[in-house]
C-alpha positions as CSV (number, residue, x, y, z in Angstrom):
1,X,0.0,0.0,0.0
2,X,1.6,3.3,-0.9
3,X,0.7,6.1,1.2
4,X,0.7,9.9,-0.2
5,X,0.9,13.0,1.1
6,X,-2.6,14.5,1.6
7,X,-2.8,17.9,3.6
8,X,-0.2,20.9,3.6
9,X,-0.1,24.2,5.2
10,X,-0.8,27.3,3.9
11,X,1.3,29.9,5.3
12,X,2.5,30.4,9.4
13,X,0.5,30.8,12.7
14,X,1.2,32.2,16.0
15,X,-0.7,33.7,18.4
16,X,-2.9,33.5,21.3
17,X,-6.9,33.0,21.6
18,X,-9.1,34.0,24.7
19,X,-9.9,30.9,25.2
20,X,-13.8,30.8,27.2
21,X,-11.4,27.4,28.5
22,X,-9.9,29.9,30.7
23,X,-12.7,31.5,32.2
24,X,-13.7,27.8,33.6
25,X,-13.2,27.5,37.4
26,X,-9.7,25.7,38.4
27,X,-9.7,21.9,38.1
28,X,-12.4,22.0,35.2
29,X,-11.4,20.4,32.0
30,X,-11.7,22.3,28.6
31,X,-14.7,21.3,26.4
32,X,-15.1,20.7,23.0
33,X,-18.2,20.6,21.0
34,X,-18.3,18.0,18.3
35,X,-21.0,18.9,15.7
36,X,-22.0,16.3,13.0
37,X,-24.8,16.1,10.6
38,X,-25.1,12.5,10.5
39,X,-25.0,9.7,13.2
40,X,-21.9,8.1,15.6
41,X,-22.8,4.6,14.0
42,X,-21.3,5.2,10.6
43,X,-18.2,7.4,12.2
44,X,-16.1,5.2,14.2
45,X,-12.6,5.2,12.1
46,X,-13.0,9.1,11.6
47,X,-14.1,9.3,14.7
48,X,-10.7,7.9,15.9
49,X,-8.8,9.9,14.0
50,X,-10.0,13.2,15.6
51,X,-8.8,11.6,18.4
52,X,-5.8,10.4,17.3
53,X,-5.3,14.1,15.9
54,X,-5.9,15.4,19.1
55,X,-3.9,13.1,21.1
56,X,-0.9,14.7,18.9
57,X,-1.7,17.5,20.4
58,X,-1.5,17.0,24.1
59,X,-5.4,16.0,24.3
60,X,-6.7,12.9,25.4
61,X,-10.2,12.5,25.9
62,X,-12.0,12.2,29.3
63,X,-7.9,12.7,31.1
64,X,-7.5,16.4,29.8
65,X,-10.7,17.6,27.7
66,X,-14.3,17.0,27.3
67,X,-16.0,16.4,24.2
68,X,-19.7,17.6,23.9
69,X,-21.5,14.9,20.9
70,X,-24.3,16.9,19.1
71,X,-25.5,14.3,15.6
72,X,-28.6,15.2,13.1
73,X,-29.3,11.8,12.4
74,X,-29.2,13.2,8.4
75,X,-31.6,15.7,9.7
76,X,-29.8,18.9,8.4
77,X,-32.0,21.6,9.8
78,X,-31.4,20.2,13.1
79,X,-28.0,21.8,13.1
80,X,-28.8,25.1,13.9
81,X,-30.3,24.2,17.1
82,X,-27.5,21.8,18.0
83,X,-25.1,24.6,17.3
84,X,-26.8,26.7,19.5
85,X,-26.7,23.9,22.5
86,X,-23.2,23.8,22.1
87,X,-22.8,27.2,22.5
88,X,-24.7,27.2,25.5
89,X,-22.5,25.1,27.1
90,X,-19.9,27.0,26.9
91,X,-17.8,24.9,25.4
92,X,-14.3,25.9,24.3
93,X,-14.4,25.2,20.6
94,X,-16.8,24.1,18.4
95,X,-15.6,21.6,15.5
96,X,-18.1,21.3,12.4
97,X,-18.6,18.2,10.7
98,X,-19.5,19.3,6.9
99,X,-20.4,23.0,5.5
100,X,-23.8,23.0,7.2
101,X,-22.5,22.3,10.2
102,X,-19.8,25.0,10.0
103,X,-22.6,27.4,8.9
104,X,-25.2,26.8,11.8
105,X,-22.0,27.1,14.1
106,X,-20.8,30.3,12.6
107,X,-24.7,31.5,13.3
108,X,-24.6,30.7,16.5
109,X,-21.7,32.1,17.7
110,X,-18.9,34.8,16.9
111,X,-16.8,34.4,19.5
112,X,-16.1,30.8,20.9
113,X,-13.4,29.3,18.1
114,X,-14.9,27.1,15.0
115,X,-12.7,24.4,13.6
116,X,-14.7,23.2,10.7
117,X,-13.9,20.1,7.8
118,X,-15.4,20.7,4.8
119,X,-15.8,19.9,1.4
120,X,-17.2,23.1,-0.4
121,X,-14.7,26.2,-0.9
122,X,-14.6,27.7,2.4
123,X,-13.9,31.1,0.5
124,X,-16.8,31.3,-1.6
125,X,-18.9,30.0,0.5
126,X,-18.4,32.9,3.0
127,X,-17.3,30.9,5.8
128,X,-13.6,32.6,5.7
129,X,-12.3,35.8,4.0
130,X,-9.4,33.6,3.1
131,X,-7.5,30.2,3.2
132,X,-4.5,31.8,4.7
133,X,-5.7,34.3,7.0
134,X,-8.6,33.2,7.4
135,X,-10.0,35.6,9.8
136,X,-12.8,35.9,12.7
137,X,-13.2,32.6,14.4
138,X,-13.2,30.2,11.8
139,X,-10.6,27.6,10.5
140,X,-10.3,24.3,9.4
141,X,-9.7,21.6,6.9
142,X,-11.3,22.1,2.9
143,X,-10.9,18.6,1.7
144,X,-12.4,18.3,-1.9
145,X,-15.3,16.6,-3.2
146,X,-17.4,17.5,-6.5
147,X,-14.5,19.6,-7.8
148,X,-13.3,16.2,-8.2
149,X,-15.8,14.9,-10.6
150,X,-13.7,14.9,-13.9
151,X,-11.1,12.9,-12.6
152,X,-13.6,10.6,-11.4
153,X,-15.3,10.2,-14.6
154,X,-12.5,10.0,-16.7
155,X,-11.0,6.5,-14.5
156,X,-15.0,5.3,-14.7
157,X,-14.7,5.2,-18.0
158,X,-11.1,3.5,-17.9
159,X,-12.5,1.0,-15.9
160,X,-15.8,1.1,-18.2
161,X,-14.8,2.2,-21.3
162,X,-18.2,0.9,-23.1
163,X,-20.3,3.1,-20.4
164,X,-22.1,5.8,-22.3
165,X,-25.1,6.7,-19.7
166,X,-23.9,7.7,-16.1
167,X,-26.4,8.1,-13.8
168,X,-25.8,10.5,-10.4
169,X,-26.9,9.8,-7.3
170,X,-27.1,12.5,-5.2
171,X,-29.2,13.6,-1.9
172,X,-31.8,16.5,-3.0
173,X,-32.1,17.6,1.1
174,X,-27.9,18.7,0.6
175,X,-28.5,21.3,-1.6
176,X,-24.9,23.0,-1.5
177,X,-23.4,19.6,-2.1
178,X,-25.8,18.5,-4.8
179,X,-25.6,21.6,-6.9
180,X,-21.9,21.6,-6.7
181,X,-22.2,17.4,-7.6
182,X,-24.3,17.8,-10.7
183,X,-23.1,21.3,-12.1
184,X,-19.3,19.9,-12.3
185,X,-20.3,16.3,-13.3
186,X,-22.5,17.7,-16.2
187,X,-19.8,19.9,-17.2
188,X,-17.5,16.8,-17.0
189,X,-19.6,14.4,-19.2
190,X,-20.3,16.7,-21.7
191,X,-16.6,17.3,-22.5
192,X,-16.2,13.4,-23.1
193,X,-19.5,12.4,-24.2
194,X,-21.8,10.9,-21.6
195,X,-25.2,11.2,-20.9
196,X,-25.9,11.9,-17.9
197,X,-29.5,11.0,-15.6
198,X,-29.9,12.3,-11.9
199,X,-31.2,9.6,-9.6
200,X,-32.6,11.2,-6.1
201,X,-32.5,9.7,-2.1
202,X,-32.6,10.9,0.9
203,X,-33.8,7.9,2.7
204,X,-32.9,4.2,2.6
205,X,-36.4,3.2,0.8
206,X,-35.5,5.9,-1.9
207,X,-31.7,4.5,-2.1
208,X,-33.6,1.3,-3.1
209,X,-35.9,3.0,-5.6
210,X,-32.7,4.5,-7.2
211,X,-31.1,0.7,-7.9
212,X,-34.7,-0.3,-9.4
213,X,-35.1,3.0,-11.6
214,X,-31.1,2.5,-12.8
215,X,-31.6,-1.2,-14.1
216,X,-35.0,0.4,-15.7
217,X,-33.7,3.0,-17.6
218,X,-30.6,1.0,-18.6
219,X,-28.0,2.9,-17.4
220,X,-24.3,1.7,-17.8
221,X,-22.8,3.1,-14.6
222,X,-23.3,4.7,-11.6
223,X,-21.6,8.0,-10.0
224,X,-21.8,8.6,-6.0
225,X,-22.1,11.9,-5.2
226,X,-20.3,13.0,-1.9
227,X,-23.5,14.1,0.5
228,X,-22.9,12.9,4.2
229,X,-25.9,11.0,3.8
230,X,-24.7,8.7,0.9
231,X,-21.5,8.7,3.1
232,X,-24.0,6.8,6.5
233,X,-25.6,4.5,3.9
234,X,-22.2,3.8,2.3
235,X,-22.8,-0.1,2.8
236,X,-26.3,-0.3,1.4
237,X,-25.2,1.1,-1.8
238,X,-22.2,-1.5,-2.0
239,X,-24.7,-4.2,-1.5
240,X,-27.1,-3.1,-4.2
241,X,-24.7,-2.4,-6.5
242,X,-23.4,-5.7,-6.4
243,X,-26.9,-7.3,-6.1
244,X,-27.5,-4.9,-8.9
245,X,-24.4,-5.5,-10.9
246,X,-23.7,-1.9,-10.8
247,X,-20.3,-0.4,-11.6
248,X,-20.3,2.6,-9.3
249,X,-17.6,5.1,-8.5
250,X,-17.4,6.7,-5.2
251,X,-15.9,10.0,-3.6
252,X,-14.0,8.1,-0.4
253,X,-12.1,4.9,0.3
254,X,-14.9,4.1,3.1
255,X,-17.2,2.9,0.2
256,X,-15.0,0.6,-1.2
257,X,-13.8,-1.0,2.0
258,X,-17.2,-1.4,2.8
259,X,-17.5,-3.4,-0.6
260,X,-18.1,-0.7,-3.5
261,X,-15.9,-0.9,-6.7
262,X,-14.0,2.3,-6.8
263,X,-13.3,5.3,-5.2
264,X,-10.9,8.2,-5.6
265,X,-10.9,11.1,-3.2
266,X,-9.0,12.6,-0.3
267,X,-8.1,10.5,2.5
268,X,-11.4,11.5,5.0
269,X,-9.4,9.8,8.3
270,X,-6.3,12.7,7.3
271,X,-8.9,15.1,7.4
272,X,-10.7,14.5,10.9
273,X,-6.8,13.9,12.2
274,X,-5.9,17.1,10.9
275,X,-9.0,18.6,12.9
276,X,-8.2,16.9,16.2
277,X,-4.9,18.8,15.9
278,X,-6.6,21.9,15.2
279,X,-8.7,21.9,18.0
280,X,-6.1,20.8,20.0
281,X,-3.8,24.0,19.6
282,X,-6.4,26.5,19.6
283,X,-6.9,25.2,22.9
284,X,-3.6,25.5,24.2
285,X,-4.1,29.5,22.7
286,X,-3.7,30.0,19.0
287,X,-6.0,32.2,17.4
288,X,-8.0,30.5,14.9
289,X,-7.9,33.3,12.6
290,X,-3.7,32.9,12.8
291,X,-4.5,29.2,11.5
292,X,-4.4,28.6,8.1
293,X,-6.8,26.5,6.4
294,X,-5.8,23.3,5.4
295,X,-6.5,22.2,1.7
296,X,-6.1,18.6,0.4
297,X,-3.5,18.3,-2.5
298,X,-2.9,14.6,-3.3
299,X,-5.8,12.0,-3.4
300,X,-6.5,8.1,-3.1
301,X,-7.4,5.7,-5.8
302,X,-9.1,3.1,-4.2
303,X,-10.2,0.1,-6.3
304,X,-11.7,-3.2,-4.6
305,X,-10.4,-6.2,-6.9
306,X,-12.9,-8.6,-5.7
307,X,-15.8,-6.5,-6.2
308,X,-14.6,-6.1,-9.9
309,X,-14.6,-9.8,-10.6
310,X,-18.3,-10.0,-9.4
311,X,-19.0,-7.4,-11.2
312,X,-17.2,-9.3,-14.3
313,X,-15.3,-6.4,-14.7
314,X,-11.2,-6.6,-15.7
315,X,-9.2,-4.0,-14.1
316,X,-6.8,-2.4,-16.8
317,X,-2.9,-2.4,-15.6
318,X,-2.6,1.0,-16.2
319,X,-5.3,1.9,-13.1
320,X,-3.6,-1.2,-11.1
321,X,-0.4,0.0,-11.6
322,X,-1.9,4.2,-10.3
323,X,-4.1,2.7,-7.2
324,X,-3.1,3.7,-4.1
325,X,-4.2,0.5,-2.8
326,X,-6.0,-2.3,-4.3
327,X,-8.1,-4.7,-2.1
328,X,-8.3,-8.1,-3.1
């Protein structure tokens, strides 16, 4: 398995931070507020890496910090209100799990510090007036997901070279990640000639309906978009695209270890461990707006050998020789 790179720094930082940590009475650990829009179930590895992340930085859970759990169960306008808990707790930094999460947090509070982990360009999305300086009291990680559709097309069709019509599966409740999804994969296909066809679910039952609509229509293969959603039900949609004889693509590594086909994106474990250490030095005093945000610059190509023989498909040497790692 060959390791790459996956997160670099962009610019210095220094500084301190008033922490609300500080204002706690003596003997009090320092909180953290942990703000997710899914559910704990499906988290587990990233969850570890947070920890692991923070443990690099002096923090160890339950000996020297507190860690508040606030999940939306998939229920994305229940963030708001979880974001506002948090800050009624006082807690001493907030880290938000997606760009909705980092938006209800930056609602709710201007002053306790924001570590965020998103997909979506923190810039234009107004959660930072830039990656380097970011300002205010929001930092983080910007790992990438539909910006990476082209690539992902372009191996789907290596691996499929007869596929003609894709269809996308994306979660119409996510709007910011399903408009970015579909407006840079139809932009892709176009430039190499596939027809596209949206599939939408936002529940298991409609997951199911998708599979059943994708062998109706005839479609050739299937693209994953990158919704946190997709992300919880990550092994249902290996199972039925197996049952299904689906060749799917998918944004993160976690798909394909939990059985799906292929999967090239940055390294999601890199990503939480990089927000652990984060959270970690802003509580031992750096300013958050002194932190740079962190941008992914070298991805995964993740391709499950066994899953391609089901599937009856031969993996070219050229993509076995690029992988990252190959499971068999």
């Amino acid at each position: 398995m060959r390791r790459r790179e996956f997160i670099t720094l962009i610019g210095g930082a220094a500084g301190a931070w008033p922490l609300a940590a500080r204002a706690q009475q003596p003997g009090k650990l320092p909180t953290i507020g942990f703000l997710h829009p899914a559910s704990p179930d499906a988290n587990p590895d990233r969850l570890r890496a947070f920890r692991l992340g923070l443990r690099d930085a002096g923090f160890v859970e339950s000996q020297n910090v507190t860690i508040e759990y606030r999940w939306a169960d998939n229920q994305v306008d229940r963030l708001p209100e979880l974001a506002e808990e948090l800050v009624g707790r006082q807690v001493s930094v907030i880290i938000a799990i997606s760009y909705p999460a980092a938006l209800a947090a930056k609602t709710a509070t201007a002053a306790i510090p924001i570590v965020f982990m998103a997909a979506e360009d923190p810039v234009k999305q107004g959660l930072v007036t830039s990656l380097a300086r970011p300002g205010g009291n929001l930092t983080g990680v910007n790992f990438f997901g539909a910006e990476l559709a082209p690539k992902r097309l372009e191996l789907l069709r290596e691996l499929v070279p007869e596929a003609s019509r894709i269809a996308v599966l994306v979660d119409p409740t996510n709007r910011m990640s399903t408009e970015s999804t579909l407006r840079d994969v139809e932009a892709a296909s176009r430039k190499i000639g596939l027809q596209i066809q949206v599939l939408n679910a936002s529940t298991s039952r409609e997951i199911d309906a998708a599979f059943v609509n994708f062998s109706r229509k005839k479609l050739d293969a299937l693209f994953i978009g990158s919704a946190t959603f997709l992300m919880d039900r990550r092994v249902q949609l290996a199972l039925l695209a197996a049952a299904h004889k689906v060749p799917a693509t998918y944004p993160w590594r976690d798909f394909v270890e939990a059985g799906g086909l292929m999967s090239y994106g940055a390294s999601l474990r890199e990503a939480y461990s990089q927000t652990g250490m984060y959270a970690g030095r802003i509580l031992k005093g750096t300013k958050p707006a002194e932190l740079p945000v962190m941008q992914s610059t070298r991805f995964e190509l993740v391709i499950n050998a066994q899953t391609a023989r089901i599937l009856g498909l031969t993996v070219p040497q050229t993509l076995l020789a690029t992988a990252d790692e190959v499971i068999e």
